[in-house]
C-alpha positions as CSV (number, residue, x, y, z in Angstrom):
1,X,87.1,98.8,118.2
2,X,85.9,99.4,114.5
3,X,85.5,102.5,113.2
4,X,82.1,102.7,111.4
5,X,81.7,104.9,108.5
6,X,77.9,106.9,108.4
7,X,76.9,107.7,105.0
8,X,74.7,111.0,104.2
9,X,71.5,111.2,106.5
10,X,72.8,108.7,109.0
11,X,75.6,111.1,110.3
12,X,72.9,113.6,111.6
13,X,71.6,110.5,114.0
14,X,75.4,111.0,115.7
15,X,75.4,114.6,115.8
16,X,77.1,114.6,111.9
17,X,79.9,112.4,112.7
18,X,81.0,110.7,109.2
19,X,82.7,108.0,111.8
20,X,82.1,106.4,115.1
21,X,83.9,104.0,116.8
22,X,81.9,101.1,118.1
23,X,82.6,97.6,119.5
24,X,80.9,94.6,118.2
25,X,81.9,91.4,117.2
26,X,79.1,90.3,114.6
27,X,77.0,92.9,113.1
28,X,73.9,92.4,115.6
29,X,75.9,93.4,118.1
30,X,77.7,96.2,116.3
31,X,74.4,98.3,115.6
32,X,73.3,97.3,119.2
33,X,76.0,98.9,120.4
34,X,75.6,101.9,118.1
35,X,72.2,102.5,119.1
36,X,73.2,102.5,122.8
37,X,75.8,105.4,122.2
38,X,73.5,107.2,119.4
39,X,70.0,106.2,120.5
40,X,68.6,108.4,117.5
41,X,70.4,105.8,115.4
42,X,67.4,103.2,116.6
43,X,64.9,104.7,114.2
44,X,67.2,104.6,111.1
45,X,68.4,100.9,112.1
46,X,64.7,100.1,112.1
47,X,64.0,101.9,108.9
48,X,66.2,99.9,107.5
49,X,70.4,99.8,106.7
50,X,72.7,97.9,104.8
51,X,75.9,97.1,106.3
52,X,79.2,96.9,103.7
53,X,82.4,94.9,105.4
54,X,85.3,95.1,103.3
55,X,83.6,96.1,100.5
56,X,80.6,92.9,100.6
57,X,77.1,94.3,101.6
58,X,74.8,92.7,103.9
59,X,71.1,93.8,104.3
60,X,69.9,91.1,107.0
61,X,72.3,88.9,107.9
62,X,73.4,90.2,111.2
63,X,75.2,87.6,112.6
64,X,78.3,88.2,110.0
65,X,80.9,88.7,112.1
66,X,82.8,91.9,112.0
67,X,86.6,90.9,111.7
68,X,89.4,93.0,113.8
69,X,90.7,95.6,111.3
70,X,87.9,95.6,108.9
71,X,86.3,98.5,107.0
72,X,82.6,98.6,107.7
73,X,80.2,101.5,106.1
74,X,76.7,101.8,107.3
75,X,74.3,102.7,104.4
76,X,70.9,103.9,104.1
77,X,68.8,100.9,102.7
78,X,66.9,102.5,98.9
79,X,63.7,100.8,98.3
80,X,63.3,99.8,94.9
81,X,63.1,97.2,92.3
């Protein structure tokens, strides 16, 4: 089971956690599962997130698949350009 890493405002949508552990095999399911065990988490998946696996950041590709022993980091999404 991965242990996800919440950066800044996200930790207050798991009660200030700066990890959780949560199953999922590609990142779909991952924040699926997230939102099941934190349903506050919905809003600020729907807001928007970027997901970081071993360092490479995906913003909408969410069937990457989350490998066994992998460091992943969920990050607020800044708007911008």
């Amino acid at each position: 089971m991965p242990e996800v890493e919440l950066f800044g405002g996200l930790r207050d949508s798991v009660g200030g956690a700066q990890t959780v552990n949560v199953e999922g095999k590609t990142i779909a399911e991952l924040l699926e599962n997230l939102a099941k065990k934190h349903p506050r988490m919905q809003e600020r998946i729907n807001q928007g997130i970027a997901v970081a696996i071993d360092g490479v950041v995906y913003r909408d590709d969410w069937q990457q698949p989350v490998p066994e022993g992998a460091e992943v980091v969920l990050i607020t999404r800044i708007a911008g350009g």
